[in-house]
VOVEX-224204 format. One line per field, with one value per residue (C-alpha): x, y, z; chain. Coordinates in nm, 3 decimals. Each point is the difference from the previous one (the first is absolute). Layout:
BEGIN
px <- [X, ...];
py <- [Y, ...];
pz <- [Z, ...];
chain <- [A, ...];
END
This chain:
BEGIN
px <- [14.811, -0.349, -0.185, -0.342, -0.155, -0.371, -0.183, -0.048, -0.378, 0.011, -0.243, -0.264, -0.235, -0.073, -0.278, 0.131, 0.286, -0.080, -0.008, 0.313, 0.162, -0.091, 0.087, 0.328, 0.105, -0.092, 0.236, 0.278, -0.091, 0.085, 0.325, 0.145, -0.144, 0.236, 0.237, 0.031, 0.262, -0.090, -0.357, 0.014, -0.323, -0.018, -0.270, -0.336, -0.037, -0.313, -0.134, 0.144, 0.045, 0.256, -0.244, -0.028, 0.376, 0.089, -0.218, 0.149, 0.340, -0.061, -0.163, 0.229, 0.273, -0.179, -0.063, 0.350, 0.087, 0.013, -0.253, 0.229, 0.077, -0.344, -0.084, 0.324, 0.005, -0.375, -0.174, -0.342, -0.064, -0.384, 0.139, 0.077, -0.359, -0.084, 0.341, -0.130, -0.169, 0.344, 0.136, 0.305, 0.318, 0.214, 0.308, 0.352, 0.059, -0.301, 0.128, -0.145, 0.080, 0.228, 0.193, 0.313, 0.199, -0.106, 0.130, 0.303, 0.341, -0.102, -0.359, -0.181, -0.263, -0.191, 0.042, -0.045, 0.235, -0.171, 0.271, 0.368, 0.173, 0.329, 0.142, -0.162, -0.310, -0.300, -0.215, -0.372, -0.026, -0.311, 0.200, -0.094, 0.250, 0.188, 0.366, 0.259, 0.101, 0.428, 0.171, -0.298, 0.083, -0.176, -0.369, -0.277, -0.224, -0.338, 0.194, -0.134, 0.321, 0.069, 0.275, 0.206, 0.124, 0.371, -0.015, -0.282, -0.175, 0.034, 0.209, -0.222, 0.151, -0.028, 0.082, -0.153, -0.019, 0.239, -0.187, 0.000, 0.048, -0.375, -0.067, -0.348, -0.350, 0.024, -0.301, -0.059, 0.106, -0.276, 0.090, -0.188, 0.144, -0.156, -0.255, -0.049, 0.132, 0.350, 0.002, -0.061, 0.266, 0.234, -0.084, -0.011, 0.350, -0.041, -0.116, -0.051, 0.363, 0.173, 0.072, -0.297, -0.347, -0.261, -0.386, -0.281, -0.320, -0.305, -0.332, 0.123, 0.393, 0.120, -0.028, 0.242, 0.133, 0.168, 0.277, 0.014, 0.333, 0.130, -0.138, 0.159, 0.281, -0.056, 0.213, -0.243, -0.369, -0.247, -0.337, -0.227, -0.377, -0.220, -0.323, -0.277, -0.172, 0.289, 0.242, 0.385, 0.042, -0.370, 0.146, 0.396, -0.228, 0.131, 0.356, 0.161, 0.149, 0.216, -0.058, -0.167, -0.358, -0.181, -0.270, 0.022, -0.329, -0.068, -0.317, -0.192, -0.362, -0.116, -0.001, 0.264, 0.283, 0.009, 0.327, 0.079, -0.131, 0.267, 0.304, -0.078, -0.051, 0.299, 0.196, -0.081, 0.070, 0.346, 0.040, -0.106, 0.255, 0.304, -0.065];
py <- [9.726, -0.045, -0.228, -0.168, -0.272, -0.016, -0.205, 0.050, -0.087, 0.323, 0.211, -0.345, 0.120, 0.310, -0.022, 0.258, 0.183, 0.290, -0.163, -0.220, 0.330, 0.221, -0.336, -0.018, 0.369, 0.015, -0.311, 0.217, 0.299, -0.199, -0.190, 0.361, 0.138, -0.297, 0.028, -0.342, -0.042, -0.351, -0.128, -0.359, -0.126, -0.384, -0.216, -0.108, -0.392, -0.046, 0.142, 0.274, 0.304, 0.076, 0.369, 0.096, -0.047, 0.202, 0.281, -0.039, 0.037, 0.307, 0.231, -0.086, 0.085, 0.320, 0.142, 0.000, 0.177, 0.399, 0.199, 0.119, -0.340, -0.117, 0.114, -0.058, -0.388, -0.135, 0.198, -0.054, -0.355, -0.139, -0.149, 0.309, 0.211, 0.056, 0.124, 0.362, -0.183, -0.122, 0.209, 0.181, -0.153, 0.318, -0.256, 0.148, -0.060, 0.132, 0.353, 0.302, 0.231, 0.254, 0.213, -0.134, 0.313, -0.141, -0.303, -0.089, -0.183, -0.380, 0.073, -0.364, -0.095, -0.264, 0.018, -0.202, -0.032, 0.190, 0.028, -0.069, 0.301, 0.046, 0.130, -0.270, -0.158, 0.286, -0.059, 0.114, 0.091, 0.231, 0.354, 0.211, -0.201, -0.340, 0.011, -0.167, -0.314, -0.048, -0.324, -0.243, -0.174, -0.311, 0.126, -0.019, 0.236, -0.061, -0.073, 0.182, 0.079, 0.158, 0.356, 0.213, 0.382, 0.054, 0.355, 0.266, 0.175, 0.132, -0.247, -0.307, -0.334, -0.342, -0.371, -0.281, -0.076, -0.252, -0.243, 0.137, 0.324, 0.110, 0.096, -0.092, -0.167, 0.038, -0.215, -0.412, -0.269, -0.249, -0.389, -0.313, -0.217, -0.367, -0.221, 0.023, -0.305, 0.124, 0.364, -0.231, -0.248, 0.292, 0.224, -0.348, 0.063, 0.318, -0.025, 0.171, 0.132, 0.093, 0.324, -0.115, -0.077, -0.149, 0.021, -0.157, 0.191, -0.191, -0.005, -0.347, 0.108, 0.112, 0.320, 0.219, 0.149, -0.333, 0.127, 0.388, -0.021, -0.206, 0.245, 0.306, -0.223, -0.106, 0.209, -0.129, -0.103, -0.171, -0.037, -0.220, 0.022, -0.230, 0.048, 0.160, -0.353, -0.198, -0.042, -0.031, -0.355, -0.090, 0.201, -0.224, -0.333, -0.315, 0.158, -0.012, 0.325, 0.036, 0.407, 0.263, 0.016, 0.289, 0.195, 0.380, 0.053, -0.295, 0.203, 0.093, 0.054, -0.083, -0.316, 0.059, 0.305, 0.099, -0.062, 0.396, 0.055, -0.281, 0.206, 0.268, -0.150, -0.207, 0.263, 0.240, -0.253, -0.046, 0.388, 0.022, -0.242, 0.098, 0.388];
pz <- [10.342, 0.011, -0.243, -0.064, -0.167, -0.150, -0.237, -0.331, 0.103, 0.212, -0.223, -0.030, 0.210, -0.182, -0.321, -0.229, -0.141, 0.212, 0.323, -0.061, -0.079, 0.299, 0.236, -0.206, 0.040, 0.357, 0.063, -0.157, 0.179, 0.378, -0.151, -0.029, 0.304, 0.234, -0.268, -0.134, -0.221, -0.210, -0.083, -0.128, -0.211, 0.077, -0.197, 0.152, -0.193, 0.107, -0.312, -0.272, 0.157, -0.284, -0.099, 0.349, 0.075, -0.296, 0.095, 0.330, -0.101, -0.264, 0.246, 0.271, -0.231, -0.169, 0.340, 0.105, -0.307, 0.007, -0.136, -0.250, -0.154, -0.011, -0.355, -0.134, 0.154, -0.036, -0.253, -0.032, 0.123, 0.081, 0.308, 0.176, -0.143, 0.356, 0.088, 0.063, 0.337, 0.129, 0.311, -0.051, 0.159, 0.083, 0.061, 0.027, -0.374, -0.129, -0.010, -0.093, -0.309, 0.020, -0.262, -0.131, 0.129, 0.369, 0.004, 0.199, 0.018, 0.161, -0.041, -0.116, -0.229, -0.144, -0.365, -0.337, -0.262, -0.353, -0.248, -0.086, -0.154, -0.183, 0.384, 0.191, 0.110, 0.166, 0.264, 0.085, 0.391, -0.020, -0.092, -0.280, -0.230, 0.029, 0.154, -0.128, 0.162, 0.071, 0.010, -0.114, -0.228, 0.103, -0.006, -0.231, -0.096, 0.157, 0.315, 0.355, 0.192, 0.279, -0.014, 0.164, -0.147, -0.023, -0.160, 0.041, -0.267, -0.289, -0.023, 0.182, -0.002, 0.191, 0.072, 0.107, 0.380, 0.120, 0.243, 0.370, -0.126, 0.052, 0.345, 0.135, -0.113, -0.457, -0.069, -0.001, -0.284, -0.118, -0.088, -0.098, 0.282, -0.180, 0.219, 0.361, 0.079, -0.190, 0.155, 0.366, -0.053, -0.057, 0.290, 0.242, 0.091, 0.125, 0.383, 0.301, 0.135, -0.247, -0.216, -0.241, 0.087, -0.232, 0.143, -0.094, 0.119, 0.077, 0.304, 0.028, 0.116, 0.334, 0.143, -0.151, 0.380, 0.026, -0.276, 0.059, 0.087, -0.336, -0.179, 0.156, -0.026, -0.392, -0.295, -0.267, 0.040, -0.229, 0.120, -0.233, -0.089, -0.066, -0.292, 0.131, -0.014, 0.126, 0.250, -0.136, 0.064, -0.115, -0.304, -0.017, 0.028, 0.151, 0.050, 0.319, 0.119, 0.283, 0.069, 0.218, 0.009, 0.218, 0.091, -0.091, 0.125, 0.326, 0.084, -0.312, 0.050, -0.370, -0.154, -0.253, -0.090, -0.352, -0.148, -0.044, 0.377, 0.069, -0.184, 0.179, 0.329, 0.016, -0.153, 0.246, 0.292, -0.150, -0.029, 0.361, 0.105, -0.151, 0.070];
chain <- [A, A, A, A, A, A, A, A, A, A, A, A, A, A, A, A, A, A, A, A, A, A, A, A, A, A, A, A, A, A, A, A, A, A, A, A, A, A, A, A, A, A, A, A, A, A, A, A, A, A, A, A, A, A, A, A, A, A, A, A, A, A, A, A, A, A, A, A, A, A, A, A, A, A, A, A, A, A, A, A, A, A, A, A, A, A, A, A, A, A, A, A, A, A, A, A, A, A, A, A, A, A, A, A, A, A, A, A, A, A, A, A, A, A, A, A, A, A, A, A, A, A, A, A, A, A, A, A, A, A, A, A, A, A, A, A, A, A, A, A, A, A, A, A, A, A, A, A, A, A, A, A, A, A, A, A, A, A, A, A, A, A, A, A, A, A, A, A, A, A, A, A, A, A, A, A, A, A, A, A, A, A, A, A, A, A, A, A, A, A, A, A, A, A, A, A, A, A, A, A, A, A, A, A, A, A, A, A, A, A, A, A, A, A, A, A, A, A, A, A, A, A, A, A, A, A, A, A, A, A, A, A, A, A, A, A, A, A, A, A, A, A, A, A, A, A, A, A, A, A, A, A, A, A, A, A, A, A, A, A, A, A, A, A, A, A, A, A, A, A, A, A, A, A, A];
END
């Protein structure tokens, strides 16, 4: 499992709604290129970045929603007017339409839940009419879940998707993850050599050759960001951290990497690695 961490400053050094936007959805855009499975939102205390981290967390979260589900989840909001700009994620579970009548047997979707009927709750996943939903009775409607087809049409029904049951990459889950200094003190533990590896990135770290091999090695990774005005552990404060520091990019020619030129970067190293 791959996972990252980022500020809820990330957006600060953008002026306007527009830019913050554009930065946000391209952010989104390389989380689902490498596939990363968990983005965690830490808080920046230097000053209230409480607006930006919101932002941050609703486009992330609208962009890994299908197409289909857009309307139906979000509405109209004034935080996502510029959404028309955003670059399309063609992910595995943003599917396309296709008639009901196509459809088959095991075939998944992303879905929300719309009504509950007399026969049983119906679900929304972007065909000409909702489908209804078996064995759920523990969901809500509003709910985005994720279903499988047990019968074809014209008689189209489907169930939630048991966890491991999706094969592949079906989009990334976004959490507040409290200050840095708390998401640090929880990740310390995790260090080089074992089946979990915790990274902070930074000019000021190692080269990142040095621990190829633990992360070839690793099951889950979690590289973490820093603002794109301050390193991580200028960001935790006076907190003393016992975890991996390196350099994703020892001979950079400029005198800083923006932070969404750093997700893509060290994402791409890690790709290259584990290939």
């Amino acid at each position: 499992m791959l996972s990252v961490a980022i500020p809820d400053s990330s957006l600060a050094d953008e002026s306007t709604l527009r830019e913050k936007s554009i930065k946000a959805s391209r952010i989104a855009r390389v989380l689902a290129i490498f596939g990363v499975e968990f983005v965690l939102i830490y808080r920046d205390t230097s000053a209230d970045y409480s607006k930006d981290g919101m932002l941050l967390k609703l486009i992330l979260e609208f962009m890994d929603t299908p197409q289909y589900l857009r309307k139906r989840l979000y509405g109209r909001m004034r935080e996502l007017r510029y959404a028309g700009l955003f670059p399309p994620l063609k992910a595995p579970h943003h599917k396309p339409y296709v008639r009901m009548d196509e459809v088959k047997v095991d075939d998944v979707r992303q879905g929300v839940v719309v009504r509950r009927m007399r026969d049983g709750y119906y679900v929304d996943v972007g065909l000409d009419e909702p489908v209804l939903l078996e064995h759920a009775d523990k969901v809500k409607v509003g709910e985005r879940v994720s279903v499988i087809f047990t019968s074809p049409y014209p008689d189209l029904r489907c169930r939630i998707a048991r966890e491991g049951e999706i094969k592949g990459y079906w989009g990334y889950h976004v959490r507040y993850a409290g200050t840095a200094s708390d998401l640090l003190k929880g990740l310390s533990s995790k260090k080089k050599g074992g089946e979990s590896l915790a990274i902070i990135t930074s000019k000021l770290g190692r080269p990142v050759r040095e621990i190829e091999h633990d992360i070839a090695m690793a099951r889950d990774i979690m590289l973490i960001f820093g603002s794109p005005y301050k390193d991580v552990y200028e960001i935790a404060g006076n907190v003393r951290i016992d975890m991996l520091t390196y350099n994703f990019f020892p001979m950079q020619k400029v005198e800083s990497v923006r932070l969404e030129e750093a997700i893509l970067g060290c994402l791409a190293v890690v790709n290259y690695i584990k290939s």
